[in-house]
C-alpha positions as CSV (number, residue, x, y, z in Angstrom):
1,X,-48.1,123.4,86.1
2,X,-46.2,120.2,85.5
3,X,-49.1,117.8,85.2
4,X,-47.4,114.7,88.1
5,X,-47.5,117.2,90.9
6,X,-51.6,116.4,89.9
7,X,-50.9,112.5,90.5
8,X,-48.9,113.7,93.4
9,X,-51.7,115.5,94.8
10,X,-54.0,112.3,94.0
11,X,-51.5,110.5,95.8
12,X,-51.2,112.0,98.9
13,X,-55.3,112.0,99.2
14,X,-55.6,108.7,98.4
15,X,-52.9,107.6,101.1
16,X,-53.7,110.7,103.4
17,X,-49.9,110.9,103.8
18,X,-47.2,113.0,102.3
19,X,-44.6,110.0,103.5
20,X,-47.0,107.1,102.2
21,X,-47.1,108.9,99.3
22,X,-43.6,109.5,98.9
23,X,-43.0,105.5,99.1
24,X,-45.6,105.3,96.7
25,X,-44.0,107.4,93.9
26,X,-40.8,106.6,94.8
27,X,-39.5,110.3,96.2
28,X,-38.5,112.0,99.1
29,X,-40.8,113.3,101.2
30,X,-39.5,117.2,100.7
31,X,-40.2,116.7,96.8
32,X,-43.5,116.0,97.9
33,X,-44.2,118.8,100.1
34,X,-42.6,121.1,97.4
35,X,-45.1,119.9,94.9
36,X,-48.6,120.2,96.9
37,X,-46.8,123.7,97.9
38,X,-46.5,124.7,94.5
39,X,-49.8,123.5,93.2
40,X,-51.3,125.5,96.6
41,X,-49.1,128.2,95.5
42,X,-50.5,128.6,92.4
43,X,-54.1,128.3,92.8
44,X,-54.0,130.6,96.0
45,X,-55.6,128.1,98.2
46,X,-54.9,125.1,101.2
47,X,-55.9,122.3,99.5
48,X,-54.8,120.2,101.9
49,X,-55.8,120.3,106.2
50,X,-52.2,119.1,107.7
51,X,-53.2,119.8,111.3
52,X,-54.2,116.2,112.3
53,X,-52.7,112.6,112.2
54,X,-54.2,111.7,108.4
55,X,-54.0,114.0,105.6
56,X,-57.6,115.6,104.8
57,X,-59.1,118.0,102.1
58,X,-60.3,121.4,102.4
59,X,-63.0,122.3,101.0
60,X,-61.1,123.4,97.8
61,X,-58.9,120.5,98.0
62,X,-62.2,118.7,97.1
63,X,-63.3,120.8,94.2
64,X,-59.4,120.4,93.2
65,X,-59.2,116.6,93.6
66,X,-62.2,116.1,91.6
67,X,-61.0,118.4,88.6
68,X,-57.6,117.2,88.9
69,X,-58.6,113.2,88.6
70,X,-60.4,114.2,85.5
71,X,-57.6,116.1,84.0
72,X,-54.8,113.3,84.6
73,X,-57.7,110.9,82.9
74,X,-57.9,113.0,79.6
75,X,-54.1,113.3,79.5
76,X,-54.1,109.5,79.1
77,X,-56.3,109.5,77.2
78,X,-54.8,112.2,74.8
79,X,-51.6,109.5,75.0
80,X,-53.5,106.7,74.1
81,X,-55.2,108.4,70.8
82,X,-51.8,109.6,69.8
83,X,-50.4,105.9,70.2
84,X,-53.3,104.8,68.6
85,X,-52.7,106.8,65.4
86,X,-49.6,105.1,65.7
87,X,-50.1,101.6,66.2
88,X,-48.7,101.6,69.3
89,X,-49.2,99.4,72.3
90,X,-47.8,101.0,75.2
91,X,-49.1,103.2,78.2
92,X,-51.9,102.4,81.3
93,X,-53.9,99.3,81.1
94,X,-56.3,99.6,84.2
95,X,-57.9,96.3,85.1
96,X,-60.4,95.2,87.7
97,X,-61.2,92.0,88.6
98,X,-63.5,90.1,91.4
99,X,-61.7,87.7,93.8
100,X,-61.1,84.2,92.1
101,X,-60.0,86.0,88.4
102,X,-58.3,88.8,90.2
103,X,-56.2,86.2,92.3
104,X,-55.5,83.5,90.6
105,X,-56.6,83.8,86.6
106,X,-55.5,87.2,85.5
107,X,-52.1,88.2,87.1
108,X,-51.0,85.0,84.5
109,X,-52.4,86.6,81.6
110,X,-51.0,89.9,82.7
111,X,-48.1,88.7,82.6
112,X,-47.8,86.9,79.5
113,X,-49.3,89.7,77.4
114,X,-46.7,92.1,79.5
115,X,-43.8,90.0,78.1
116,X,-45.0,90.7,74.8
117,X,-45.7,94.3,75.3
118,X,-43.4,95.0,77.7
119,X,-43.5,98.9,77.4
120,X,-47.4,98.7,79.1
121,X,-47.9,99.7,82.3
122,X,-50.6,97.9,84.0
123,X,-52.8,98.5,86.9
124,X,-55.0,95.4,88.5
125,X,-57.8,96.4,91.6
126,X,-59.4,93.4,93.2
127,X,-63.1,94.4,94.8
128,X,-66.6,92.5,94.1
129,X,-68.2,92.6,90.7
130,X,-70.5,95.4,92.0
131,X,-67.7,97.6,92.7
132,X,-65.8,96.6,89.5
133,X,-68.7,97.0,87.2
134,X,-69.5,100.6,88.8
135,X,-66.2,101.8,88.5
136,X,-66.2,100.2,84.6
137,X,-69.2,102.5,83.9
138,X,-67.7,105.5,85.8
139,X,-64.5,104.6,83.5
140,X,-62.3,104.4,86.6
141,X,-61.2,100.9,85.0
142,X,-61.0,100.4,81.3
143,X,-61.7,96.1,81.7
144,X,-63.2,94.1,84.1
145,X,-63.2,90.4,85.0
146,X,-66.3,89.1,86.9
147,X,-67.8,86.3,87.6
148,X,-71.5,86.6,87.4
149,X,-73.1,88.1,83.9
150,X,-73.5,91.5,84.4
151,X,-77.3,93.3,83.1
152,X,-75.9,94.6,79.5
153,X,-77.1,98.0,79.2
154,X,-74.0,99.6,78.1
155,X,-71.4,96.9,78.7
156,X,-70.1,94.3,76.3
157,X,-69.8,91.0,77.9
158,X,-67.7,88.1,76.8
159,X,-67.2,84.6,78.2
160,X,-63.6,84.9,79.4
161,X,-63.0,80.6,80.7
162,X,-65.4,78.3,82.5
163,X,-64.3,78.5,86.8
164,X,-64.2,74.6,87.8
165,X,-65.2,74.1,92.1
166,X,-63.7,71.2,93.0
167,X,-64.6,69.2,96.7
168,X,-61.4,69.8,98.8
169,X,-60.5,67.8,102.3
170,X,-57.7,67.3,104.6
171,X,-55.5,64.5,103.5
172,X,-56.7,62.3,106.3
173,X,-60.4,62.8,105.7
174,X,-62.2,59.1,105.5
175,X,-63.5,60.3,102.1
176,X,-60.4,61.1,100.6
177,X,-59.5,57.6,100.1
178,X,-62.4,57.2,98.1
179,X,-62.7,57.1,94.5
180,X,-65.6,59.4,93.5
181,X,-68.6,61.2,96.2
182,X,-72.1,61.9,96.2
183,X,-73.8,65.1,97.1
184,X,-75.6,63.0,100.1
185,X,-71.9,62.0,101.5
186,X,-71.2,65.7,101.4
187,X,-74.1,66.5,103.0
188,X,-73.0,64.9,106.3
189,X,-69.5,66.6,106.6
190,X,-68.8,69.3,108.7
191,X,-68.8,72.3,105.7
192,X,-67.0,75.7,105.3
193,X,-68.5,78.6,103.1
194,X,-67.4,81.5,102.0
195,X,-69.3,84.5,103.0
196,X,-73.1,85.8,101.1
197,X,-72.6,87.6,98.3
198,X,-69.6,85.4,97.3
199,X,-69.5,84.1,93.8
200,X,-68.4,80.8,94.4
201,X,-71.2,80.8,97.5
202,X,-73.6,81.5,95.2
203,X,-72.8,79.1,92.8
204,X,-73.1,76.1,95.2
205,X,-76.3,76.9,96.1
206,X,-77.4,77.7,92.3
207,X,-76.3,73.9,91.6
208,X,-77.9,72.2,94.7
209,X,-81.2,74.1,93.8
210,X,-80.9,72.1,90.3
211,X,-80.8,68.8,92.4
212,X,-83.4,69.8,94.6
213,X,-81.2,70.7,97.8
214,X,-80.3,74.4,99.5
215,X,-77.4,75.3,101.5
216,X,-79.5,74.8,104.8
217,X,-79.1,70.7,103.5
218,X,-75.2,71.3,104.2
219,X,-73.7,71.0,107.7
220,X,-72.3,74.2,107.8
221,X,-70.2,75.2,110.8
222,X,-68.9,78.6,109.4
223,X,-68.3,80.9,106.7
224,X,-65.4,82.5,106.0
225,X,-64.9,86.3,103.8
226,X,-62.3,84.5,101.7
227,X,-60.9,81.8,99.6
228,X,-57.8,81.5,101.7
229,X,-59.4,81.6,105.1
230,X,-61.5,78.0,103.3
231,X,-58.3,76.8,102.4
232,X,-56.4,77.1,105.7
233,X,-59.9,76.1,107.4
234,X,-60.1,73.4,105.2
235,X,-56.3,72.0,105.9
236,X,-56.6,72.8,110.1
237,X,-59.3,70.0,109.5
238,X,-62.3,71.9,110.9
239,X,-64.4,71.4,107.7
240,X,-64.7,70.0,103.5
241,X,-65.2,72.6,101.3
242,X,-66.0,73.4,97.4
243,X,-63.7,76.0,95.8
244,X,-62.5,77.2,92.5
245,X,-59.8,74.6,91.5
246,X,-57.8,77.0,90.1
247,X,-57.5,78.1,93.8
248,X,-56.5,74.6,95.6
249,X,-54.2,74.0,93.1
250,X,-51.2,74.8,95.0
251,X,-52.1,73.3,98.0
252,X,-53.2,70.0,96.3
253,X,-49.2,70.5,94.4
254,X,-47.7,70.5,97.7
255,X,-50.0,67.9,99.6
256,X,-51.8,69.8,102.7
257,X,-55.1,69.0,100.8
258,X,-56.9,66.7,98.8
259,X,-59.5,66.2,96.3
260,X,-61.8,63.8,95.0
261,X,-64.2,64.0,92.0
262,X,-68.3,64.2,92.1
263,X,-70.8,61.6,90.9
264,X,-73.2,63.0,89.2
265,X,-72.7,66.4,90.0
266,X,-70.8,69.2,88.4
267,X,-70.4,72.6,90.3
268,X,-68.8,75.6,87.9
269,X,-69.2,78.6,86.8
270,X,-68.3,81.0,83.7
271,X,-66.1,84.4,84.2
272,X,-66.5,86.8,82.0
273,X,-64.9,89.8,80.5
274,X,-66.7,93.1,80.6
275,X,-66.3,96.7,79.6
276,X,-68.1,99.4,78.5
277,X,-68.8,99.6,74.5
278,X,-69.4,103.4,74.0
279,X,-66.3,104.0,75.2
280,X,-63.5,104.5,73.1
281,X,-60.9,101.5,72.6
282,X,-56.9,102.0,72.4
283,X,-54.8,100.2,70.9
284,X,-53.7,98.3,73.9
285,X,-56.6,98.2,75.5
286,X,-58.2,95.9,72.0
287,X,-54.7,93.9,72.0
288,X,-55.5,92.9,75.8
289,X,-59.1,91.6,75.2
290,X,-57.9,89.8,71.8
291,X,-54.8,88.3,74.2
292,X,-57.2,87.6,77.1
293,X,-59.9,86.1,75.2
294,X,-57.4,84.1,72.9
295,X,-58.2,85.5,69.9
């Protein structure tokens, strides 16, 4: 059995569509159907219900998917020892990363450490830290960036770079004239959040507890489930906002928003670097954390 009709199989589950996956992988959709045939074929069973509008396992497709996503793991990882004995730096890097470093920080680095290894083939899944961190553990994703400290147990945690929020305001705000702000002028603007359970929410209301203010102190009209929904809120002039700067930078570039600095108060965070330290290291996968972490 040729072992991509096993990603193809993964595939199709995944998008529960022989013609999504074909786009996917990049083939027509008769090489697809040939290849779930042929894996059906061999093991004597439907793996696969094709009757309704989406694509759904039997319940031997289940037991196969499950055997088959372990098998495609090991064959990496039988590639990535072999390179290792090597010295080579080449094959799958899977990375997962929460919003702000998934977004805006490591598609950069990604890219720079692709120019220099340029026969790596890299993977990047943005979800929350809880989601990244499980599917670190579950080794689903070999490195995770995340932006709250993780409890250790069995994952090594590095500061990755400090996550500067910066005040942001329509151009035409009366504040953005000004030359610095207090937390008490803040206090009386209309104020968009991003949702609970956000990072950056939660680091706003971790640095108004050390001044001995809450969120309830801010005039919030709304929260919104993502950085870019703050920053278009932010420049339709419903609301002020605190972000990661690495965030508003474009928008400050091209002029739709503005910024002005704190008095005496600083709201930031560190991201950090995480994976799992039983688990065995390649070779690229050790060249990526040295690159990432500037080492």
């Amino acid at each position: 059995m040729n072992i991509s009709y096993f990603k193809t199989f993964l595939t199709v589950v995944e998008k529960k569509s022989f013609s999504e996956a074909a786009k996917a992988l990049k083939l027509s959709q008769p090489a697809i159907s040939f290849q779930i045939q042929s894996i059906e074929k061999e093991y004597g069973q439907t793996l696969l219900d094709r009757s309704g509008v989406r694509v759904q396992l039997t319940e031997a497709g289940k037991i196969f998917y499950n055997y088959a996503k372990q098998i495609l793991k090991l064959n990496r990882v039988l590639s990535e020892s072999i390179d290792e004995l090597q010295g080579v730096v080449r094959g799958h890097l899977v990375l997962g990363a929460s919003t702000i470093p998934g977004e805006y920080i490591v598609p950069k680095i990604l890219g720079q450490f692709i120019r220099k290894f340029p026969d790596v083939e890299p993977a990047l899944e943005i979800s929350d830290t809880a989601e990244i961190l499980k599917k670190i553990e579950e080794h689903e994703i070999d490195i995770g960036f995340v932006g709250a400290p993780p409890e250790p147990n069995n994952l090594q945690i590095e500061k990755f770079v400090t996550d500067d929020l910066i005040l942001i305001l329509p151009p035409n705000h009366p504040l953005a004239s000004k030359e610095s702000v207090t937390i008490e002028e803040i206090l009386r603007e209309p104020f968009i959040l991003r949702e609970i359970g956000s990072g950056t929410r939660k680091t706003i209301e971790e640095t108004l507890e050390k001044h001995g203010l809450s969120l309830e102190n801010l005039n919030e009209i709304m929260d919104l489930g993502s950085t870019q929904a703050v920053l278009t809120g932010v420049e339709a002039g419903l609301g002020i906002s605190i972000i990661s700067k690495c965030a508003a930078e474009k928008a400050l570039v091209l002029g739709t928003l503005k910024t002005v600095p704190f008095k005496n108060i600083d709201f930031f965070r560190d991201l950090y670097l995480v994976f799992d330290k039983r688990r065995f290291l390649t070779r690229t996968q050790k060249e990526f954390i040295k690159f990432a972490l500037g080492k």
